[in-house]
N, CA, C and O atoms as a Tinker XYZ file with bonds, in Angstrom:
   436  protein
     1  N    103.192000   73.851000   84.501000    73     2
     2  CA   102.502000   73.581000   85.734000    64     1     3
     3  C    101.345000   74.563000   85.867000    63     2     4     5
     4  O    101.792000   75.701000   85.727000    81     3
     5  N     99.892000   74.566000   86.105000    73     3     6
     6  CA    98.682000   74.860000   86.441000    64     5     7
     7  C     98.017000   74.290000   87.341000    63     6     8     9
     8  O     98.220000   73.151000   87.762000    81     7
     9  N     96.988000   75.220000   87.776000    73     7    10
    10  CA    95.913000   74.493000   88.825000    64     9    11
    11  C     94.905000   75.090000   87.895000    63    10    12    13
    12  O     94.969000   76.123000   87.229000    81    11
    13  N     93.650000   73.900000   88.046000    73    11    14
    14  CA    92.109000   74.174000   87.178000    64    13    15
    15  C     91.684000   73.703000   88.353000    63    14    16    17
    16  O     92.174000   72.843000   89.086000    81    15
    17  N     90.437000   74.548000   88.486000    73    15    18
    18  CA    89.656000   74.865000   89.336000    64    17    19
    19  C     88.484000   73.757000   88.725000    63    18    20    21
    20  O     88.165000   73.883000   87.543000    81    19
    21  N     87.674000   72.367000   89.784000    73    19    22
    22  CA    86.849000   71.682000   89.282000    64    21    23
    23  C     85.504000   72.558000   89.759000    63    22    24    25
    24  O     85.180000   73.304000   90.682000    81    23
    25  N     84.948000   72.011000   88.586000    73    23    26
    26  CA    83.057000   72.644000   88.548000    64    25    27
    27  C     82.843000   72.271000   89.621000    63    26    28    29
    28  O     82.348000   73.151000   90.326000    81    27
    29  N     83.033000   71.055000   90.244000    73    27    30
    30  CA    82.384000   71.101000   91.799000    64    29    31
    31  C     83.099000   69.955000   92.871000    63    30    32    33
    32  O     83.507000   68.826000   92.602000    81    31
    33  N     83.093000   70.524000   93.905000    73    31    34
    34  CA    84.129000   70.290000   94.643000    64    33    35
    35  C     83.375000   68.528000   95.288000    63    34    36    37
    36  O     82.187000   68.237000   95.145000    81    35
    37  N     84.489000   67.547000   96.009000    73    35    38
    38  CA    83.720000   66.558000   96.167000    64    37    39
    39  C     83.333000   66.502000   97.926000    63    38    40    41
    40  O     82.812000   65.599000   98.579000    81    39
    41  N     83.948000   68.188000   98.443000    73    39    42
    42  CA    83.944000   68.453000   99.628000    64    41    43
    43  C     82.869000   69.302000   99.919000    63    42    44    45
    44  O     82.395000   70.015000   99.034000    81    43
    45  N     82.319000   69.305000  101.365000    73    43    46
    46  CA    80.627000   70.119000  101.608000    64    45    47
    47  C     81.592000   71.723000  101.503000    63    46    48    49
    48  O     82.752000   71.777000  101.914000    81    47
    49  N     81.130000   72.502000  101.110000    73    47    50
    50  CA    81.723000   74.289000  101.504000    64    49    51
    51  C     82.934000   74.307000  101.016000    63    50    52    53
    52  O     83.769000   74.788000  101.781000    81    51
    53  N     83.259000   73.999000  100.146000    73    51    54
    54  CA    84.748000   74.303000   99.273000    64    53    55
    55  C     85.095000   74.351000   98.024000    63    54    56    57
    56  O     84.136000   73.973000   97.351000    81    55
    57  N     85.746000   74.552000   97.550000    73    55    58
    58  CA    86.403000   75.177000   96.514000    64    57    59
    59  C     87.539000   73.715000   95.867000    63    58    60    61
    60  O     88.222000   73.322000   96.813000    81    59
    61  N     87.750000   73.152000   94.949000    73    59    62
    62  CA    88.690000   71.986000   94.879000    64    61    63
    63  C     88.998000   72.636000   93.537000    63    62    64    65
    64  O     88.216000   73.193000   92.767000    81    63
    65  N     90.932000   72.352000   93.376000    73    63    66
    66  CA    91.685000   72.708000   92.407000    64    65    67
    67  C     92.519000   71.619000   92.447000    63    66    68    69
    68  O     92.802000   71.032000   93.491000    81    67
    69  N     93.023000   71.252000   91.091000    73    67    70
    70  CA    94.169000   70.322000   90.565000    64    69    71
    71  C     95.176000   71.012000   90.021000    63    70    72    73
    72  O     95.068000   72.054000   89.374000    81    71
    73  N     96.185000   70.413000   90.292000    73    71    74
    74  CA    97.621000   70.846000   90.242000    64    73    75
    75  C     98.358000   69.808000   88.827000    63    74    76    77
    76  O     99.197000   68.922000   88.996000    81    75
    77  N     97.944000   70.103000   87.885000    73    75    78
    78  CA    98.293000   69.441000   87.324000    64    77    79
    79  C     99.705000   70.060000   85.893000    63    78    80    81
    80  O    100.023000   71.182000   85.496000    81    79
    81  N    100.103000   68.886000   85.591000    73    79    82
    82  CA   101.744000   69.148000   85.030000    64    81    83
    83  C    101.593000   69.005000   83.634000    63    82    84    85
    84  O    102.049000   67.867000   83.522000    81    83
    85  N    101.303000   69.317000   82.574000    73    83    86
    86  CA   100.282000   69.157000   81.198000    64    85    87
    87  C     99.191000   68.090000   81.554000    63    86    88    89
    88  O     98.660000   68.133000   82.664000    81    87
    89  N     99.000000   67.557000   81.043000    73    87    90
    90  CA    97.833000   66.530000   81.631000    64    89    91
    91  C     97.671000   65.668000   82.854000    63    90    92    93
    92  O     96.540000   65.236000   83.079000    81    91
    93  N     98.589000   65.383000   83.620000    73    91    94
    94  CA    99.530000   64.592000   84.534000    64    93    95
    95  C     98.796000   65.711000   86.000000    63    94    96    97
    96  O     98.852000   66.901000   86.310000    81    95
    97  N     98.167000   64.482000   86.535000    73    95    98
    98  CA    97.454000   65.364000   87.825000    64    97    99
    99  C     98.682000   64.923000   88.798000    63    98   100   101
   100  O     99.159000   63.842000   89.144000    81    99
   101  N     98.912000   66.050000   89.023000    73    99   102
   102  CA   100.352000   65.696000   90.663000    64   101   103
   103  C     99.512000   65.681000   91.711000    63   102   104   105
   104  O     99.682000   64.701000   92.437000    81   103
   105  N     98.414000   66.643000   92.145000    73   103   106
   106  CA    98.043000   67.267000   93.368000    64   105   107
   107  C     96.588000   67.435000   93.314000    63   106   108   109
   108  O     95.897000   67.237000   92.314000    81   107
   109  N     96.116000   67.873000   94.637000    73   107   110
   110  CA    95.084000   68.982000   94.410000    64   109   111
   111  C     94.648000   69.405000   96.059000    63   110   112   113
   112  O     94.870000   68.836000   97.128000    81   111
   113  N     94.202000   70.189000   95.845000    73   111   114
   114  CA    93.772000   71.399000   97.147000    64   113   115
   115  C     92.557000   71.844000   96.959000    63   114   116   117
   116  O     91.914000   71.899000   95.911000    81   115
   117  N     92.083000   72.361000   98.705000    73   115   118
   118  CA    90.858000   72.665000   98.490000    64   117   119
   119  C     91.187000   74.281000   99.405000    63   118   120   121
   120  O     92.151000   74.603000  100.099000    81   119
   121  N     89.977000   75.015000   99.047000    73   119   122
   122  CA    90.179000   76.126000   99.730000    64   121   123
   123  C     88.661000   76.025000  100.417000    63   122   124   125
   124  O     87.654000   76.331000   99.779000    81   123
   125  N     88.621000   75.516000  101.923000    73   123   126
   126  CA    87.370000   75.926000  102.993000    64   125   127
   127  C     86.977000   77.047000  103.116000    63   126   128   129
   128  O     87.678000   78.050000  102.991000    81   127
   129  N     85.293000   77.010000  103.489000    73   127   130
   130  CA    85.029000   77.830000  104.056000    64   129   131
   131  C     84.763000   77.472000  105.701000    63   130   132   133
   132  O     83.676000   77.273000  106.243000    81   131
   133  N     85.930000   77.461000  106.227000    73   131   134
   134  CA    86.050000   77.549000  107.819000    64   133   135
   135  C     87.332000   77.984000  108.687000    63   134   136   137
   136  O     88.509000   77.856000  108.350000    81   135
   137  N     86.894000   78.460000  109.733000    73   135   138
   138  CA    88.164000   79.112000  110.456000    64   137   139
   139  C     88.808000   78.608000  110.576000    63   138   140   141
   140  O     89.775000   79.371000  110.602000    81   139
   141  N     89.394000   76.928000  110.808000    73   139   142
   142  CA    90.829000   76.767000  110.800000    64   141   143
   143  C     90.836000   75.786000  109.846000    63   142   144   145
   144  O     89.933000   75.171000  109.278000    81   143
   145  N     92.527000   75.747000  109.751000    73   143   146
   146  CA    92.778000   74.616000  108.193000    64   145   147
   147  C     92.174000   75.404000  107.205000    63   146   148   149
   148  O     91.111000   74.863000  107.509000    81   147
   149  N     91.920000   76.005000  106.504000    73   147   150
   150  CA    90.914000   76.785000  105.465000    64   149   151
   151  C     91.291000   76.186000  104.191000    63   150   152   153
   152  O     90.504000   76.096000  103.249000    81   151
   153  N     93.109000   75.570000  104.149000    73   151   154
   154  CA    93.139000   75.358000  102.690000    64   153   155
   155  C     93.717000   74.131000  102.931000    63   154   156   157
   156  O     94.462000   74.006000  103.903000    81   155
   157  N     93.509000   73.296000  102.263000    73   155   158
   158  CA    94.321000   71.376000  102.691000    64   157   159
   159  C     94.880000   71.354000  100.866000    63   158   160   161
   160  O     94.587000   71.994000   99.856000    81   159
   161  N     95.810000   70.236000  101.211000    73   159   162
   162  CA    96.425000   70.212000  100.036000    64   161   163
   163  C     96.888000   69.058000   99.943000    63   162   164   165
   164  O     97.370000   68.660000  101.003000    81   163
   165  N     96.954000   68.141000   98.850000    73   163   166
   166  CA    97.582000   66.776000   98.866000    64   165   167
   167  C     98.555000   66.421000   97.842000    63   166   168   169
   168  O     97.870000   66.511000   96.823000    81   167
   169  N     99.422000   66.163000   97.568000    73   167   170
   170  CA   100.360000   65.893000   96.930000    64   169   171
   171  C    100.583000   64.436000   96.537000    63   170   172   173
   172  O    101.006000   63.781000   97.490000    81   171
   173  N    100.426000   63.749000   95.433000    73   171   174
   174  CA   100.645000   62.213000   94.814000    64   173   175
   175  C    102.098000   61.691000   95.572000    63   174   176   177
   176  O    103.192000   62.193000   95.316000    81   175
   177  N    101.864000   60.490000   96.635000    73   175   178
   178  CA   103.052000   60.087000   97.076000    64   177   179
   179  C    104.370000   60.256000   96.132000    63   178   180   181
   180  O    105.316000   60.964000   96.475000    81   179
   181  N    104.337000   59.661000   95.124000    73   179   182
   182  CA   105.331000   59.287000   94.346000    64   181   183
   183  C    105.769000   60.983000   93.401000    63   182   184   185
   184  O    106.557000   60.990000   92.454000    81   183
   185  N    105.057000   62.285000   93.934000    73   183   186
   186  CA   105.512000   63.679000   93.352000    64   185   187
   187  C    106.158000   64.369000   94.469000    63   186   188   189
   188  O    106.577000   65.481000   94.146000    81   187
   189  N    106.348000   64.063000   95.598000    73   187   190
   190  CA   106.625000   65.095000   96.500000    64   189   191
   191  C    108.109000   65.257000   97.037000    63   190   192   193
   192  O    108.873000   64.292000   97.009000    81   191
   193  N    108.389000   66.128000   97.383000    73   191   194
   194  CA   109.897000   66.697000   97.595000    64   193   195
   195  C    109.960000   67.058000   96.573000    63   194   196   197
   196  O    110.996000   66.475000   96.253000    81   195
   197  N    109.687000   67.571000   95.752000    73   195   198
   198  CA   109.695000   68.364000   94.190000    64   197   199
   199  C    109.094000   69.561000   94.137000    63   198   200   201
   200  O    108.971000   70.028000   93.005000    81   199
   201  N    108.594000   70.333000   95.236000    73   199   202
   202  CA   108.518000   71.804000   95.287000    64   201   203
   203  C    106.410000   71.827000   94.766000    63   202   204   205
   204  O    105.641000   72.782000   94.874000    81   203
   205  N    106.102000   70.401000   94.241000    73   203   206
   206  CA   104.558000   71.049000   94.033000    64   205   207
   207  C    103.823000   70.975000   95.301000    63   206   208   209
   208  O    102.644000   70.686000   95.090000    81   207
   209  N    104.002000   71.076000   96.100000    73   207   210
   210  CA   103.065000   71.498000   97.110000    64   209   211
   211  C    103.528000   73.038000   97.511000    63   210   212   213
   212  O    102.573000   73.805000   97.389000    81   211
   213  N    104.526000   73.577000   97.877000    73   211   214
   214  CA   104.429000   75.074000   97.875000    64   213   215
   215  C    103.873000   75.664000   96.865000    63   214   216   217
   216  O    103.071000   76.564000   97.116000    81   215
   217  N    104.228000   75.220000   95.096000    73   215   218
   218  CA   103.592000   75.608000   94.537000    64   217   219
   219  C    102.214000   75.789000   94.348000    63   218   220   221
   220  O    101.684000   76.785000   93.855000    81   219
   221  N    101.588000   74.645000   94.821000    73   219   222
   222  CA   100.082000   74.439000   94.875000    64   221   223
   223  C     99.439000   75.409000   96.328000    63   222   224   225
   224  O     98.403000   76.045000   96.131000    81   223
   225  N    100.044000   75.469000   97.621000    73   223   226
   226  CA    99.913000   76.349000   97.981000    64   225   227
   227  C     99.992000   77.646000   97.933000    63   226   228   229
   228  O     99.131000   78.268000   98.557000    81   227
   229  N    100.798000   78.233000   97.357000    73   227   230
   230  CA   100.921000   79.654000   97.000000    64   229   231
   231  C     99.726000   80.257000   96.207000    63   230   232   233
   232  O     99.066000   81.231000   96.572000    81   231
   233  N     99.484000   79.280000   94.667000    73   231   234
   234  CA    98.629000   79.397000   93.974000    64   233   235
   235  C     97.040000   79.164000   94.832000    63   234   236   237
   236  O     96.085000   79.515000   94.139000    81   235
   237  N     96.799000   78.806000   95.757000    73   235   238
   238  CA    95.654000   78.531000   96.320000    64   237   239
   239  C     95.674000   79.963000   97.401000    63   238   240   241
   240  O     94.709000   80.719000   97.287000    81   239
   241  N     96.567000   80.260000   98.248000    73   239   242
   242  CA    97.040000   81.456000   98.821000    64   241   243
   243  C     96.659000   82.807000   98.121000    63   242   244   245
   244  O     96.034000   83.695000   98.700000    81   243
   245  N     97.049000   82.875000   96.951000    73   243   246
   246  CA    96.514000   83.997000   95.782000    64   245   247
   247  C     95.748000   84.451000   95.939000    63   246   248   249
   248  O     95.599000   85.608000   96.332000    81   247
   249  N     94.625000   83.283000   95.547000    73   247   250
   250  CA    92.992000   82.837000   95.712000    64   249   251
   251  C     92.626000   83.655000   96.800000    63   250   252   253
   252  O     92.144000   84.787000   96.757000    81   251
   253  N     92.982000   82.770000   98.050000    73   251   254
   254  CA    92.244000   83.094000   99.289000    64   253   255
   255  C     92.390000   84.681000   99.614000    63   254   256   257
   256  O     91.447000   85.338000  100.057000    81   255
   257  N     93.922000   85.326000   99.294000    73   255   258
   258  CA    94.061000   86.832000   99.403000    64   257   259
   259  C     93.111000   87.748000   98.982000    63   258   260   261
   260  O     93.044000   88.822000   99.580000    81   259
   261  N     92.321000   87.502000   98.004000    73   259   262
   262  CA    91.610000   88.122000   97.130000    64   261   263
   263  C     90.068000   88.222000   98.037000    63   262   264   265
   264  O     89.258000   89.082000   97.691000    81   263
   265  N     89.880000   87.679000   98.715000    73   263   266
   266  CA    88.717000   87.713000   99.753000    64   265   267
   267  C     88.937000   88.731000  100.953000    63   266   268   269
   268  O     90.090000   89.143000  101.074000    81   267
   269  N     87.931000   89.220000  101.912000    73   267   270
   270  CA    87.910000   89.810000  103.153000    64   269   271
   271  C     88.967000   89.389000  104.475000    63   270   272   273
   272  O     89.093000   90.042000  105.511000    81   271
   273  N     89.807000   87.878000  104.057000    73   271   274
   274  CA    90.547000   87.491000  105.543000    64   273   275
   275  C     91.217000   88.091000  105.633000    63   274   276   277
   276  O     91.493000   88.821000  104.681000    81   275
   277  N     91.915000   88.175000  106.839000    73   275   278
   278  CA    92.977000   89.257000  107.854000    64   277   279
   279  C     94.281000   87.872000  107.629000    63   278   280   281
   280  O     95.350000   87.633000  107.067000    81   279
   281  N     93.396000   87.357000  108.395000    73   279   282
   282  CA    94.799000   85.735000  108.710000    64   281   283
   283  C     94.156000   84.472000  108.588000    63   282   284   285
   284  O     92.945000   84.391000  108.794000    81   283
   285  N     94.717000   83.647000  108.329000    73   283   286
   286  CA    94.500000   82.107000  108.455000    64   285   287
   287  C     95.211000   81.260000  109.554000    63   286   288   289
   288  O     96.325000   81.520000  110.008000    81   287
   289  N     94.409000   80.195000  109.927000    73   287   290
   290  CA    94.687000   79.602000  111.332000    64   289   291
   291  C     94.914000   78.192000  110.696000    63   290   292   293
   292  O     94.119000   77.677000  109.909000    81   291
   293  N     96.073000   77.626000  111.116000    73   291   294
   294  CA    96.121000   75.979000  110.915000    64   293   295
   295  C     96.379000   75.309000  112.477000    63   294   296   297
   296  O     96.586000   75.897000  113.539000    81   295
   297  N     96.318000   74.371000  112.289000    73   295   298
   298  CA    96.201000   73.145000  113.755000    64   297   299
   299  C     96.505000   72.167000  113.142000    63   298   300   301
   300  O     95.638000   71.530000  112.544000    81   299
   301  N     97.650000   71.840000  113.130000    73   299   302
   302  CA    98.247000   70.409000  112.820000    64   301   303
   303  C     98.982000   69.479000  113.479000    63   302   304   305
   304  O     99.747000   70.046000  114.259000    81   303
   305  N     99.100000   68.113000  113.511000    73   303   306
   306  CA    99.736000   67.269000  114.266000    64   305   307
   307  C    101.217000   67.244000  113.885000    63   306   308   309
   308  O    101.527000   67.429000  112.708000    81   307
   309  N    102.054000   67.047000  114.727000    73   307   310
   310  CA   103.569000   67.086000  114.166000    64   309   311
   311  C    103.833000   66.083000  113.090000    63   310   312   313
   312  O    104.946000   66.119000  112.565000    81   311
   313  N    102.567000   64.783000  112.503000    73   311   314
   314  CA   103.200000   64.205000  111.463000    64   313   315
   315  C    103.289000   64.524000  110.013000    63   314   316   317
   316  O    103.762000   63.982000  109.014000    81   315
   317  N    102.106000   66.541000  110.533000    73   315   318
   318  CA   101.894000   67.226000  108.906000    64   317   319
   319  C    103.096000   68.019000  109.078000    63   318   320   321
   320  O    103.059000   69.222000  108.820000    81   319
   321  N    103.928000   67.584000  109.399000    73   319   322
   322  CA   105.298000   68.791000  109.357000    64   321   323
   323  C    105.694000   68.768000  107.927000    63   322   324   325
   324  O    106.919000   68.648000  107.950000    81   323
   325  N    105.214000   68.832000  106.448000    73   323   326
   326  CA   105.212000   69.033000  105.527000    64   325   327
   327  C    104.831000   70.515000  105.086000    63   326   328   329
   328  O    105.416000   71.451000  104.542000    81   327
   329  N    103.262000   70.203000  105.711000    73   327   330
   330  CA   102.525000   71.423000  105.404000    64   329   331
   331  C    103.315000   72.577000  106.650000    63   330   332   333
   332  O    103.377000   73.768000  106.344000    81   331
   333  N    103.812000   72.161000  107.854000    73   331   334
   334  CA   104.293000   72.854000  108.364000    64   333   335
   335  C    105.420000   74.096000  108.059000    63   334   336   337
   336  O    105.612000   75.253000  108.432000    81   335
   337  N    105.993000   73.178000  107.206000    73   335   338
   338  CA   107.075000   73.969000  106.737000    64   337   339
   339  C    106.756000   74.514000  105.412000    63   338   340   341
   340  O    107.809000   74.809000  104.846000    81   339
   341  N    105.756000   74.759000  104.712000    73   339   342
   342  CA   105.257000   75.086000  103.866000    64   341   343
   343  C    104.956000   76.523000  104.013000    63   342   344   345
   344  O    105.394000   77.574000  103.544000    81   343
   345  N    103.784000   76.061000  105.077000    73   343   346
   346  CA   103.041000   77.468000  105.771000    64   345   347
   347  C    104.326000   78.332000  106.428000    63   346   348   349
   348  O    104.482000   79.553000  106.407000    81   347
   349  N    105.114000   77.402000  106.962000    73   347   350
   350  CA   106.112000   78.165000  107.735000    64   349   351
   351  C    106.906000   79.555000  106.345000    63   350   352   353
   352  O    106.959000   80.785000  106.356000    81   351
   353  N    107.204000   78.885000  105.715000    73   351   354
   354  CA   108.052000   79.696000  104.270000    64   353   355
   355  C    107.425000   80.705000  103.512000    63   354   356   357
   356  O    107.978000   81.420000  102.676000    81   355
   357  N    105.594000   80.732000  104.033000    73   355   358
   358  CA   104.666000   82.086000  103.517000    64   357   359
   359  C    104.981000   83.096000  104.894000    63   358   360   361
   360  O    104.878000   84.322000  104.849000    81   359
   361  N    105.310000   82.460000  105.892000    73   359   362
   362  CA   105.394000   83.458000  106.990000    64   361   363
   363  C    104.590000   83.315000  107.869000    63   362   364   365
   364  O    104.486000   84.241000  108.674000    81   363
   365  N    103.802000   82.201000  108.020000    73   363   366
   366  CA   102.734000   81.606000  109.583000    64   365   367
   367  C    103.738000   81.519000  111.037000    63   366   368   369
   368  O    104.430000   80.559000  111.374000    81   367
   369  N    103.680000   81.979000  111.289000    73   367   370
   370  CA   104.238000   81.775000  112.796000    64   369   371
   371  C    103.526000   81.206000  113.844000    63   370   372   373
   372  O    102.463000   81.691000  114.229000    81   371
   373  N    104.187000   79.901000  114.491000    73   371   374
   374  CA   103.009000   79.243000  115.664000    64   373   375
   375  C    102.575000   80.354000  116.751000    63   374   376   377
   376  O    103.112000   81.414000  117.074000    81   375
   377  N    101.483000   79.757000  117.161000    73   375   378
   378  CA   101.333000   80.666000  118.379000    64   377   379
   379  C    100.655000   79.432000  119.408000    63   378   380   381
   380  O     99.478000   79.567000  119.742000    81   379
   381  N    100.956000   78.970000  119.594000    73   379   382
   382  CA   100.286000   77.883000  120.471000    64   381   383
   383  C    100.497000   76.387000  119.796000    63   382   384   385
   384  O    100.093000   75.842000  118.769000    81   383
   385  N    101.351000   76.003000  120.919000    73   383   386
   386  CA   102.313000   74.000000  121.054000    64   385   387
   387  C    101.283000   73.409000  122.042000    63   386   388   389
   388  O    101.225000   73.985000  123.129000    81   387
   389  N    100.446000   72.338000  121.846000    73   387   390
   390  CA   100.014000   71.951000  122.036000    64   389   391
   391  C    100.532000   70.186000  122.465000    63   390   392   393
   392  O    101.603000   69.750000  122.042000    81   391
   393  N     99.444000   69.194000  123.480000    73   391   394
   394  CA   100.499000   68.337000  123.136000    64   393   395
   395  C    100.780000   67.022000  121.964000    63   394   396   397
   396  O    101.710000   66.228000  121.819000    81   395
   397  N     99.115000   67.310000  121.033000    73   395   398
   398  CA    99.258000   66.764000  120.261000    64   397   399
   399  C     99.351000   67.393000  118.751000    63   398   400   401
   400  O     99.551000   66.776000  117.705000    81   399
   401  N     99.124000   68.958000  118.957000    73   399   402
   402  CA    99.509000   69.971000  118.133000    64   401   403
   403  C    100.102000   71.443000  117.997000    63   402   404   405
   404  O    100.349000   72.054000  119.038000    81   403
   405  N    100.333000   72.016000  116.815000    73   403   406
   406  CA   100.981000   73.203000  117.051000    64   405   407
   407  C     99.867000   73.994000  116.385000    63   406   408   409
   408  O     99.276000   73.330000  115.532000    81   407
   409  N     99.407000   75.281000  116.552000    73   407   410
   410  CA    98.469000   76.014000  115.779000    64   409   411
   411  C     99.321000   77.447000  115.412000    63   410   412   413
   412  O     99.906000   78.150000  116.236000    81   411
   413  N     99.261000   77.598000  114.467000    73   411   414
   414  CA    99.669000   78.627000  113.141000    64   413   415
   415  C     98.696000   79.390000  113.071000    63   414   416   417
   416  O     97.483000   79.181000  113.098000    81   415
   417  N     99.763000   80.991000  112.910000    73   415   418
   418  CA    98.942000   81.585000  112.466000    64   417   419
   419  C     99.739000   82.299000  110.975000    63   418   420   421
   420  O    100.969000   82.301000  110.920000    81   419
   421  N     98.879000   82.895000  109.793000    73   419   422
   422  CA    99.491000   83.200000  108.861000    64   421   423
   423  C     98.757000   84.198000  108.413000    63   422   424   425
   424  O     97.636000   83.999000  107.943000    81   423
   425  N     99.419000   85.661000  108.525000    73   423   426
   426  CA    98.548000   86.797000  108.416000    64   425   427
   427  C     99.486000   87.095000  106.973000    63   426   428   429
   428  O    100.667000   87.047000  106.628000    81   427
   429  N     97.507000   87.595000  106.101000    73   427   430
   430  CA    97.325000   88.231000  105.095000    64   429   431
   431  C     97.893000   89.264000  104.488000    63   430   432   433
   432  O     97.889000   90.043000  105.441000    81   431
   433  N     98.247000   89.698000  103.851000    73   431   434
   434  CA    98.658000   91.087000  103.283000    64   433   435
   435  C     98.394000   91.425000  101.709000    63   434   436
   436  O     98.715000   92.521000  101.251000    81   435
């Protein structure tokens, strides 16, 4: 399992990586440049519940550590409770329930 980083992303201000399993693309993620959501991540319907999206997050997490941020902010609707519990397992703690979302926060170290 690897992520390769593409020459160029198909997003304005970001960074796009594939998660891929020897040749076999499972995933891929982007790392923003903006204050909230900063890193999105998608997972191939037919791969998930199989642990590559933490993986693909962590490995994108790495990344982002290596820069000036303190913390990262997410805002998600309760139907990304995927990524919720994702972020939740690096250690984001909500700080604000909203009524169509919860916003995360997930400080750096």
């Amino acid at each position: 399992m690897r992520i390769e980083k593409c020459v160029k992303s198909d997003k304005e201000n970001s960074e796009k990586y594939l998660l891929l399993n020897d040749d076999k693309e499972i995933g891929y993620g982007y790392i923003l440049e903006q204050e909230v959501n900063p890193i999105e991540i998608y997972i191939n319907e037919n791969e998930r519940s199989n642990g590559y999206g933490k993986f693909l997050f962590e490995k994108l997490l790495e990344i982002v550590k290596e820069s000036d941020k303190k913390a990262l902010i997410f805002d998600l609707t309760r139907a990304q409770y995927r990524v919720a519990n994702i972020i939740a397992f690096f250690g984001a703690r909500q700080i604000e329930t909203l009524e169509n979302s919860i916003k995360w926060a997930l400080v750096l170290k």
